[in-house]
PALOBA-994190 format. One record per atom (N, C-alpha, C): x, y, z; residue in three letters. Coordinates in steps of 0.05 Angstrom, whole numbers, plus 5000, padded with zeros to 4 digits. Atoms other than C-alpha are relative to their C-alpha. Example, Ala and Ser with C-alpha at 12.3 -4.5 7.8 and 13.67 -1.06 7.14 Angstrom:
2
501849765000ALA
524649105156ALA
501850245000ALA
498449764999SER
527349795143SER
498550225014SER
This chain:
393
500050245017UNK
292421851559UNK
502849954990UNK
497650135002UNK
298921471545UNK
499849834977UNK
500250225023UNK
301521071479UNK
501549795010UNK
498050174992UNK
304120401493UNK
500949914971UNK
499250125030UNK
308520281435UNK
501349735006UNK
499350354997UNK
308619471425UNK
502749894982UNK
496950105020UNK
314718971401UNK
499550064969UNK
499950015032UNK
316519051324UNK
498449844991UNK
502350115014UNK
311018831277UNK
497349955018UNK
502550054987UNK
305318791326UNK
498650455001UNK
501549805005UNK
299719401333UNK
501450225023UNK
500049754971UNK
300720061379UNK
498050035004UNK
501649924983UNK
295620121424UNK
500250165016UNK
501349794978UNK
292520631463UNK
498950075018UNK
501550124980UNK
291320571529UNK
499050325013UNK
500649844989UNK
287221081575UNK
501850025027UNK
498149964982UNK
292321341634UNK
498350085016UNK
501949924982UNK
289921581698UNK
499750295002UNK
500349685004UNK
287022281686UNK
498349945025UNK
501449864984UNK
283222711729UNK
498149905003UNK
502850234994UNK
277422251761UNK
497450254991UNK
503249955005UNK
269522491730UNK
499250005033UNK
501850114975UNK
265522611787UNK
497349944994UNK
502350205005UNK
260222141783UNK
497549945030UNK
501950034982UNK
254721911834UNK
501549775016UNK
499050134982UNK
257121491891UNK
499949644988UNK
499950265018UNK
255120791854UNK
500349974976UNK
499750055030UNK
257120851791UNK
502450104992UNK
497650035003UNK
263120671764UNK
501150034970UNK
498949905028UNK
266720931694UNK
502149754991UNK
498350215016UNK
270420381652UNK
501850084986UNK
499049895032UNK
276020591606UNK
500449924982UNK
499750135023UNK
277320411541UNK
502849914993UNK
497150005002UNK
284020041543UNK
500449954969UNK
498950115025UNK
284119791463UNK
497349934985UNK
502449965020UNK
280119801397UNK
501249914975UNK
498650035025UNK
280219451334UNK
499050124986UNK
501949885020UNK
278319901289UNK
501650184975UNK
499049915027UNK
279920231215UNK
501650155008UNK
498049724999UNK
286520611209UNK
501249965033UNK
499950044968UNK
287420361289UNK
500949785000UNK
499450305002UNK
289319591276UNK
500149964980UNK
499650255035UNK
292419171221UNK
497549854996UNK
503250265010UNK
286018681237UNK
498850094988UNK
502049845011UNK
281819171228UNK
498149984975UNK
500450025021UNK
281619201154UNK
498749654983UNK
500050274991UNK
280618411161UNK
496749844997UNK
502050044987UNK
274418381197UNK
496950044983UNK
502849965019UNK
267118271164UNK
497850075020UNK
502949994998UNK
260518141196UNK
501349825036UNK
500450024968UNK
261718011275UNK
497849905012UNK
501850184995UNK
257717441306UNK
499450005033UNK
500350104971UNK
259617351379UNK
504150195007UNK
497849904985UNK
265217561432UNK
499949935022UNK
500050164970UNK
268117261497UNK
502550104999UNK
497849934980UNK
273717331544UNK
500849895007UNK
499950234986UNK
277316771569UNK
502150075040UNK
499549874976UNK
280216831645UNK
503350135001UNK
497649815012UNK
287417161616UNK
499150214992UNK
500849895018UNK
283917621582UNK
500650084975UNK
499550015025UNK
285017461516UNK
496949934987UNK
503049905013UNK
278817661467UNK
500449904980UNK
500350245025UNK
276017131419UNK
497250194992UNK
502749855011UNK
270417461366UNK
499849924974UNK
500150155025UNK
267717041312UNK
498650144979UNK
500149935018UNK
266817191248UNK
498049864975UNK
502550135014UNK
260017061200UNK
500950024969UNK
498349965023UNK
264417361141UNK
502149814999UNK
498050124997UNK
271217111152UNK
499649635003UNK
500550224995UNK
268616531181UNK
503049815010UNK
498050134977UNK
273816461230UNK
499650075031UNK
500649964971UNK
274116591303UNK
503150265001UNK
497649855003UNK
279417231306UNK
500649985041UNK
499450074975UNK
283317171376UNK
502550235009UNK
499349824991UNK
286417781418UNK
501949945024UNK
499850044972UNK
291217801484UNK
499750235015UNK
501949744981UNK
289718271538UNK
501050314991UNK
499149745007UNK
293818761509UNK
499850214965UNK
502049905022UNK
289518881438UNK
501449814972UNK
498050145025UNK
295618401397UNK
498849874985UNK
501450215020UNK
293018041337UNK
502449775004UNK
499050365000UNK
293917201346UNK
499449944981UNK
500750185025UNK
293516731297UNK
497049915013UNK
502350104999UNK
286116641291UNK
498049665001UNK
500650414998UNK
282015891299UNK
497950084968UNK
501650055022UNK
279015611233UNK
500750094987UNK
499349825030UNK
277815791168UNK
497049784989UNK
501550065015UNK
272615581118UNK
499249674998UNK
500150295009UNK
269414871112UNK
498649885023UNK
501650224991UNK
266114281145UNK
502049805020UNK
497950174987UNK
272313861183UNK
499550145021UNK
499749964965UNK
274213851254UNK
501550265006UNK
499449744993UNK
275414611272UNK
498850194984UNK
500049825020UNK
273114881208UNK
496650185008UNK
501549844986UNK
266915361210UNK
498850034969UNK
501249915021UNK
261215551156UNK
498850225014UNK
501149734991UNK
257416071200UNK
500650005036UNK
499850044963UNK
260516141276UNK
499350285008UNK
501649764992UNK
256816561323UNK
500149905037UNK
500850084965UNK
254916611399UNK
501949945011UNK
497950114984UNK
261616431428UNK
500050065025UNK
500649944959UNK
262316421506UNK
501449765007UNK
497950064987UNK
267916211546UNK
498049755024UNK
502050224989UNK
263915501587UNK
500950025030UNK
498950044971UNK
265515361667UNK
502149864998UNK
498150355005UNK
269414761643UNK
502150264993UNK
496749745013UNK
274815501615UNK
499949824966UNK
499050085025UNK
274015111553UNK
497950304976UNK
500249875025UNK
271715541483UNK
497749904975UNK
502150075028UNK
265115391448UNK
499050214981UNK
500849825025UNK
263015671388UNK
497549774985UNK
502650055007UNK
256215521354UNK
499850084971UNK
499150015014UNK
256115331282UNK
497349974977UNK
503650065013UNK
249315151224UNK
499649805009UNK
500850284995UNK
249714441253UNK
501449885024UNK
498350094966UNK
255514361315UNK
501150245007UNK
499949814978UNK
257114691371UNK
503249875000UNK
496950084989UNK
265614581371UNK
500750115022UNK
498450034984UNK
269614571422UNK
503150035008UNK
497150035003UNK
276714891438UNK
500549995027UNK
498850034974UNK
281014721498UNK
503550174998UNK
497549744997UNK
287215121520UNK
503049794989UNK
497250145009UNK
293314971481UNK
502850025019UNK
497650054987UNK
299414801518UNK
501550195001UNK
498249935013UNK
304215171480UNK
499650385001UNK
500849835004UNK
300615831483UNK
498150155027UNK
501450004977UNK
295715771544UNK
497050224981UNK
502149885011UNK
290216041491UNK
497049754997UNK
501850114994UNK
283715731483UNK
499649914965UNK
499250025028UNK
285315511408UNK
500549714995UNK
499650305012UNK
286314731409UNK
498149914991UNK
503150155003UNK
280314341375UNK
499949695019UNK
499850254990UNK
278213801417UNK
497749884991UNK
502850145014UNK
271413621394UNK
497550094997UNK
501849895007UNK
264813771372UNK
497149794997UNK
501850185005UNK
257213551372UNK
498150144987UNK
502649965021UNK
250413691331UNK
498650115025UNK
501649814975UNK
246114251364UNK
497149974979UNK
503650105006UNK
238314241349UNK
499450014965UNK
500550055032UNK
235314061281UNK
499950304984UNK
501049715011UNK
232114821269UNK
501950135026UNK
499049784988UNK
237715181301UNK
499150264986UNK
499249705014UNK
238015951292UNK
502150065006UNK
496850035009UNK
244915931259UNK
500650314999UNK
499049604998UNK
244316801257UNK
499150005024UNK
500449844973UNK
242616891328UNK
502750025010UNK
496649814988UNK
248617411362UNK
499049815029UNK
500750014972UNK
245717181437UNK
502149725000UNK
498350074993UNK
251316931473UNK
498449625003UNK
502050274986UNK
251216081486UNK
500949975031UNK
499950064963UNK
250515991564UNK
499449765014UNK
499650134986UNK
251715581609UNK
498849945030UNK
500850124970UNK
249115341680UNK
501949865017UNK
497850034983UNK
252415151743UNK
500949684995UNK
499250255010UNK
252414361724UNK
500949964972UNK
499050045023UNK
255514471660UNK
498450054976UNK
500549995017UNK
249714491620UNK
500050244980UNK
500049885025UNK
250114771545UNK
496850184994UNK
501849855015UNK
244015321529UNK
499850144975UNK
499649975029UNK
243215431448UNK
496450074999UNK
502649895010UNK
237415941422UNK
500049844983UNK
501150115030UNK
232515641370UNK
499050244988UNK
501149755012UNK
229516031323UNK
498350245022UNK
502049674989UNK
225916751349UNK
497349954988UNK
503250035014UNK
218816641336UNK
497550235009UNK
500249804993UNK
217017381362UNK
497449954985UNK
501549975019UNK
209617401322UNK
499149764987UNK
501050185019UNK
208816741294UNK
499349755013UNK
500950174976UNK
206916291354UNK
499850155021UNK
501249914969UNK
204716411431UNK
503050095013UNK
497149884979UNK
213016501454UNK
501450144982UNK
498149875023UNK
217716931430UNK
503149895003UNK
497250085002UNK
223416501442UNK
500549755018UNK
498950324987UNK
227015791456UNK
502649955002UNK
496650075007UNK
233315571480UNK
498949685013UNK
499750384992UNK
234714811486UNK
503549915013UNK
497249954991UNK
239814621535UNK
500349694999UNK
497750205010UNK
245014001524UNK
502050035016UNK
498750054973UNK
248513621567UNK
503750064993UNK
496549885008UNK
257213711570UNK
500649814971UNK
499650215025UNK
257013101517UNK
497750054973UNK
502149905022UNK
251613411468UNK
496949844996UNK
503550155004UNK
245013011485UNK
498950285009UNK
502149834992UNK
238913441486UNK
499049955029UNK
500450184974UNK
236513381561UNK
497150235002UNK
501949894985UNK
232014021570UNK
498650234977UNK
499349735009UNK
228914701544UNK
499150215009UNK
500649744983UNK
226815361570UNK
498350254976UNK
501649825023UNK
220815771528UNK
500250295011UNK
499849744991UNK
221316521537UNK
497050034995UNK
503350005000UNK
214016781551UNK
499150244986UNK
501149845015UNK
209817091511UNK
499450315008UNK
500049654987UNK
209317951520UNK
497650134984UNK
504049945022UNK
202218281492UNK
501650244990UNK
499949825017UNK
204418691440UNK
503349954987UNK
497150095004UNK
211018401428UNK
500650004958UNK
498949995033UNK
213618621344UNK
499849694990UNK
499450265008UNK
213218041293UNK
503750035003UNK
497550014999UNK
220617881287UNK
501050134975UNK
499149915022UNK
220918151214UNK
496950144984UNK
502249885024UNK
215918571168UNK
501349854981UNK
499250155022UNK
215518171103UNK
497450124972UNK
501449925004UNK
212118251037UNK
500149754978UNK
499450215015UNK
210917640990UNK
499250124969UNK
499849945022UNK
212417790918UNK
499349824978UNK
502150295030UNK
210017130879UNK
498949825021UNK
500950304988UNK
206816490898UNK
502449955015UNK
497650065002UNK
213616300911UNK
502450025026UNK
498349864989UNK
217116720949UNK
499050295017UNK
500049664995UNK
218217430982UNK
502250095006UNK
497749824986UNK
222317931013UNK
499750115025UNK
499649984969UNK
224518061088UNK
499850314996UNK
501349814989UNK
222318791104UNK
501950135027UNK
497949914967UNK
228819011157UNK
499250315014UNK
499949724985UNK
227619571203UNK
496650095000UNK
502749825001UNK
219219651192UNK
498549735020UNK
502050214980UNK
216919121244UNK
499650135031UNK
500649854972UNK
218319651303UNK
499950294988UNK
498849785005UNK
219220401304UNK
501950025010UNK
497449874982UNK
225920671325UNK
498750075034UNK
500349854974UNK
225820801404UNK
497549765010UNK
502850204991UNK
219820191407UNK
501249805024UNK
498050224981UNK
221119791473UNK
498949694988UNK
500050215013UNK
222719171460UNK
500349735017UNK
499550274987UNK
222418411485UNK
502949985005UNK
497550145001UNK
228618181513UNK
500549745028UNK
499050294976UNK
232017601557UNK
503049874989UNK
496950144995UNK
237917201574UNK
499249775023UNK
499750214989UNK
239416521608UNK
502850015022UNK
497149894983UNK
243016641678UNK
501749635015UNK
498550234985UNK
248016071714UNK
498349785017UNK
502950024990UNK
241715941753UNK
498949784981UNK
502950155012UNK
238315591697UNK
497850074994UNK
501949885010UNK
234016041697UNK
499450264980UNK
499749765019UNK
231716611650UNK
499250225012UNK
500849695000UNK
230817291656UNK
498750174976UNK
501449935023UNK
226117681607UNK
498250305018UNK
501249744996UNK
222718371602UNK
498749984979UNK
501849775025UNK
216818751556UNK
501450174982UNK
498349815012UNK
220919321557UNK
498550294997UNK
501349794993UNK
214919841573UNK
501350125031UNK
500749914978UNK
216219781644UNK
502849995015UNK
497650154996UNK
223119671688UNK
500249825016UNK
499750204982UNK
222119031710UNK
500949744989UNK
498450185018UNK
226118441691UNK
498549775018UNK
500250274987UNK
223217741713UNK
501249775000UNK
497850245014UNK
227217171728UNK
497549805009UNK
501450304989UNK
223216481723UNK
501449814999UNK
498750235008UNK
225615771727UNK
499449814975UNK
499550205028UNK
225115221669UNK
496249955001UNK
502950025004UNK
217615081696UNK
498450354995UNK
502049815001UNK
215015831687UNK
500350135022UNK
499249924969UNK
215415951759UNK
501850285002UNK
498249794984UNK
217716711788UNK
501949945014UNK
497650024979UNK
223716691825UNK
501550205012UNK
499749674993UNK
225517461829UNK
499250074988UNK
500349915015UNK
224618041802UNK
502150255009UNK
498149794992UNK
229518631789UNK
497850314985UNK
500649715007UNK
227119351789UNK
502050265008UNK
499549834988UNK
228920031791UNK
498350314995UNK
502249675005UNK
225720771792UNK
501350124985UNK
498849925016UNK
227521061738UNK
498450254991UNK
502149795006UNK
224521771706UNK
500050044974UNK
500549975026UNK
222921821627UNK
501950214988UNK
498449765008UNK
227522231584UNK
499150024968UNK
500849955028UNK
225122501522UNK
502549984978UNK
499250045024UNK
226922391458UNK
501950304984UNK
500349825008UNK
231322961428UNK
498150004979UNK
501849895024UNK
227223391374UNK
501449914980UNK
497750055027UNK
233223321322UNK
500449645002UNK
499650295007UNK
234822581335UNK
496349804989UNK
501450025007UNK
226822431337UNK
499950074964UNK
501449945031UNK
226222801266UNK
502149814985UNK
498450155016UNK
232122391240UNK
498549735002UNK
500650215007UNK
229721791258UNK
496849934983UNK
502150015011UNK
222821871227UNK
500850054973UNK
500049985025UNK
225922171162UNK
502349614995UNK
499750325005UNK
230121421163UNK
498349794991UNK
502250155000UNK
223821101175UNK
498049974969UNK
501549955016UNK
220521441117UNK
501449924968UNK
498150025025UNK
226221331069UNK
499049704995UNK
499850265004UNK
225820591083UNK
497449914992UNK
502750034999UNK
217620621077UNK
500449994968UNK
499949925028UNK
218620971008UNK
502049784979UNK
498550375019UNK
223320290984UNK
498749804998UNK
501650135000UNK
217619870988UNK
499449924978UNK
500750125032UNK
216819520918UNK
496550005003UNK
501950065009UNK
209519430934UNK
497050175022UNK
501049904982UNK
203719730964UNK
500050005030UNK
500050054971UNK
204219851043UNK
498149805009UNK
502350224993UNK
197819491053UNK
500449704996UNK
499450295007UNK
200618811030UNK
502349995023UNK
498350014987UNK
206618881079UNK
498549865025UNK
502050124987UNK
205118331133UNK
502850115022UNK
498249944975UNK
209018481208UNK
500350245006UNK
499949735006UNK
208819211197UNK
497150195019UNK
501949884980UNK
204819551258UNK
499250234994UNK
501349754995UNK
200720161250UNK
501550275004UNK
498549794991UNK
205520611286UNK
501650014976UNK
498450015017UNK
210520461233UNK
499050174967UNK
500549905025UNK
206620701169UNK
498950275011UNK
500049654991UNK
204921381209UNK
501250034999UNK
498349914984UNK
210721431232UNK
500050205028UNK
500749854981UNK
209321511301UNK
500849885019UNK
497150074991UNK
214821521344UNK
499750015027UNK
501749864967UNK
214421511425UNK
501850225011UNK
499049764994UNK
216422131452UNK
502950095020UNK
498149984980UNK
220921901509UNK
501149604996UNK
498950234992UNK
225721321519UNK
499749755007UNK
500750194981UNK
224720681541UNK
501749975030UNK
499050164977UNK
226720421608UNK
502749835000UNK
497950095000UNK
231820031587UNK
500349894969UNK
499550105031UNK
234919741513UNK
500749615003UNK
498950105003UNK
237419031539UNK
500149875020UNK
500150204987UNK
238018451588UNK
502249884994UNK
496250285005UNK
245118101597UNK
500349835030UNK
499150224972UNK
246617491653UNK
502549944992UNK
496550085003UNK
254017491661UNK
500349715012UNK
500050364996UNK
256616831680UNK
500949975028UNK
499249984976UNK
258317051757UNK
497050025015UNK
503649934990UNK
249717121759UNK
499250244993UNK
501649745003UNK
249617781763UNK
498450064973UNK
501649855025UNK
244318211718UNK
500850154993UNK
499449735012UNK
246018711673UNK
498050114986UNK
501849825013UNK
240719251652UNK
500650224984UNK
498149815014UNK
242719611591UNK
498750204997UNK
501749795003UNK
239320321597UNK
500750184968UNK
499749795030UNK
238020831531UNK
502250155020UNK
498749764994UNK
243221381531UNK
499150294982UNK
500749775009UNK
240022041518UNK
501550174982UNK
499049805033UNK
242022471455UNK
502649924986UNK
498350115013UNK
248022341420UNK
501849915021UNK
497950114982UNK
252522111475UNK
501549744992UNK
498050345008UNK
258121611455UNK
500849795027UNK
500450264975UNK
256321111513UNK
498649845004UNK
502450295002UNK
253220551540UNK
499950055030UNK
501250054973UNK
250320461610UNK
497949775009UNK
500850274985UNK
248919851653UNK
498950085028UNK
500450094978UNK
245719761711UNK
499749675012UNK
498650284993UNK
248719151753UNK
497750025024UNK
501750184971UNK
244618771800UNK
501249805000UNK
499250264992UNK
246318201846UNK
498349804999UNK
501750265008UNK
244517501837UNK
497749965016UNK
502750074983UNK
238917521894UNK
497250324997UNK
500549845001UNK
236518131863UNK
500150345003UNK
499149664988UNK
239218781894UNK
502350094987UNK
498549765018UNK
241119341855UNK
503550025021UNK
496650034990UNK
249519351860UNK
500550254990UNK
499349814998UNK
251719891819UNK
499550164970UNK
501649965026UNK
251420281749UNK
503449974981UNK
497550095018UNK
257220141691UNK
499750274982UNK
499449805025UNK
259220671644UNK
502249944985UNK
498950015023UNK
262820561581UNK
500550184986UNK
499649685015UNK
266421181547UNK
499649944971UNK
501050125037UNK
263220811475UNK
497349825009UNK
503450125011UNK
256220631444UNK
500649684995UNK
499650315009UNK
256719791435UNK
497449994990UNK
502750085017UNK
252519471396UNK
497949715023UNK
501750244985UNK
246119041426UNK
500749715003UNK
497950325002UNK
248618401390UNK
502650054978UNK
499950194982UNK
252818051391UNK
499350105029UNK
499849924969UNK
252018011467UNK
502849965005UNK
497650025004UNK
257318291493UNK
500749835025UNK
498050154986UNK
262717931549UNK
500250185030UNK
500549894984UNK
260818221611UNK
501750045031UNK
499550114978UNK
264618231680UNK
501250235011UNK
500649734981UNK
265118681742UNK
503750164996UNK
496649865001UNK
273618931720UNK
499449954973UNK
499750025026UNK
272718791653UNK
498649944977UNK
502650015022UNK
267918811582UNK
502149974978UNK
499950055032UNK
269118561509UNK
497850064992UNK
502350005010UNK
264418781464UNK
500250154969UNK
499849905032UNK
263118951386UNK
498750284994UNK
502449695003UNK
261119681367UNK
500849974969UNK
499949955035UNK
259820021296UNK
501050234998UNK
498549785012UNK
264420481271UNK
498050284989UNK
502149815011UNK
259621161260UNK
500350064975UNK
499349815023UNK
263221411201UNK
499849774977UNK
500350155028UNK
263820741157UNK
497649765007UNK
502650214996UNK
258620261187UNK
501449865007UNK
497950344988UNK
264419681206UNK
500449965025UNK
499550024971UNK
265419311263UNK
501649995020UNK
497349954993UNK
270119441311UNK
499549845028UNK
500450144962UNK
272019081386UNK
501750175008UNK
499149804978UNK
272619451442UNK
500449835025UNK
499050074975UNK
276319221508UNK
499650235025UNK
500449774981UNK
273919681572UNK
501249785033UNK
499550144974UNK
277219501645UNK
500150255021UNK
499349894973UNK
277519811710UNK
501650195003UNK
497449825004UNK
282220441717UNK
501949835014UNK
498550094988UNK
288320121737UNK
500849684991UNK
500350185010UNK
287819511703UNK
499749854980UNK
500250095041UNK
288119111631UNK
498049744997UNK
């Protein structure tokens, strides 16, 4: 490992050098970690709040918006802090909650906001993706906190999640897609899964009101619904019992399916007992009897945990088609693991990441190179991580 020490006033970064190759399995390929913003590691660092979204534009310079800050913070390939887009407010660039960002076909820079979807185009002067050029109104009942990236299709069109309705209607999910000029034109329901978590345990404390219930609507290790919207137009979605990902089109309709054989891996004993004493801690914070708690499954007030792994944690459609299947990583291991499939279905190859990323945001996916947000173990904060290809930034 090698330091690249950068011009006066900018960060030192840390890049991974070419050590002694891992031997690995014939398809599966190791990523390294060229750069990290993170505490005591970056001036931004200290900066940075609540992490919404993350993209890549084709320089590789790393845009990752901000739900705190409520700016869009902006990177170039080599980990440098830019002058960031936005700042606080309602005007043309400005931002009250930006999230979901994703780099469009058009190379232009949307970002997804409580009420518009803006729009940056590449500044001249810079060749960054930082000019404002314009902006339109995205659906009445957006979901202004959803991390899930906004995607795109091969004719340009705009795809924007609506609310998650996991539990509280027949789907557990809507995106509405919008044309390059911001009319509504289409939308795409994600299908319902039998046994699929409400989206939140809740517990209502007056006539009035209540309180949201975080972390008791699953157990730790519970598989879980997921999906993504590929170039295609079409979606991809799993259970999350089994490893099969289905892609349909806009009418419902099969169109593939991706599998693979995979073999169960238990749960350690020590991480199992942690996560159950978590579980129990958060049970025991309950202002009001368990029995009034509505979203809150069975397993959860036992605490009764499944013994082995799921199949997979995660569903990503990069914007080249391919699938990405994000598998658990067994016991404490500080990694992440993908399995890549091609756009007509056939397993390609497996991704390894020498770091744990976080589910959402979704991260910035592509076959030489990943952006993506992780959590700092020791203080809880969020940090971005850049991984490329050995040999490559």
């Amino acid at each position: 490992m090698s330091c690249a020490t950068l011009a006066a006033g900018l960060v030192a970064v840390v890049f991974q050098g070419e050590s002694a190759p891992v031997k690995l399995a014939p398809d599966t390929i190791r990523m390294l970690l060229t750069w990290e913003v993170a505490e005591g590691r970056h001036p931004t660092a200290d900066s940075i709040g609540e992490l919404s979204g993350i993209a890549m534009d084709a320089a590789g310079n790393v845009y990752a918006s901000d739900f705190s800050a409520m700016k869009v913070w902006v990177f170039d390939a080599m980990g440098r802090s830019l002058p960031a887009i936005g700042r606080k407010g309602r005007g043309p660039g400005e931002f009250e909650a930006p999230t979901g960002i994703a780099v469009g076909p058009d190379g232009r820079l949307y970002v997804r906001d409580l009420v518009l979807v803006t729009r940056f185009a590449t500044d001249p002067a810079t060749g960054r993706l930082t000019r404002y050029e314009d902006a339109f109104r995205g659906p009445a009942m957006s979901d202004w906190r959803s991390m899930h990236a906004t995607r795109f299709d091969a004719s340009g069109r705009i795809y924007y999640p609506a609310f998650n309705t996991i539990g509280r209607s027949k789907r557990t999910g809507l995106f509405y897609a919008f044309s390059r000029t911001g009319e509504l034109v289409d939308s795409i329901v994600v299908p319902a899964f039998s046994g699929a978590p409400a989206s939140t345990a809740s517990v209502r404390l007056s006539a009035n009101g209540g309180r949201m219930l975080r972390g008791l609507n699953h157990v730790p290790f519970a598989p879980l619904p997921t999906w993504d919207i590929t170039p295609r137009g079409t979606l991809v979605s799993a259970a999350g019992p089994l490893y099969e990902i289905r892609e349909t089109d806009a009418q419902g309709r099969e169109t593939r399916v991706y599998r693979r054989s995979t073999s169960p891996e238990r749960i350690p004993p020590r991480i199992r007992q942690d996560s159950i004493a978590s579980l129990r801690a958060r049970l025991d914070s309950v202002p009001v009897p368990l029995d009034r708690v509505e979203g809150m499954p069975p397993e959860v007030r036992s605490l009764r945990l499944p013994e082995t792994y799921p199949p997979f944690m995660s569903v990503h459609a990069a914007t080249d088609g391919r699938v990405w299947v994000r598998r658990w990583v067994a016991g404490d291991r500080d990694e992440s693991v993908f399995d890549v499939f091609e756009p007509d279905g056939r397993f390609s190859h497996v991704v390894v990441l020498p770091r744990m990323i976080a589910v959402a945001p979704t991260p910035s996916l592509a076959v030489d190179k990943i952006a993506a947000v992780g959590v700092d173990r020791e203080t809880g904060a969020n940090t971005i991580l850049r991984f490329a290809m050995a040999g490559r930034r």
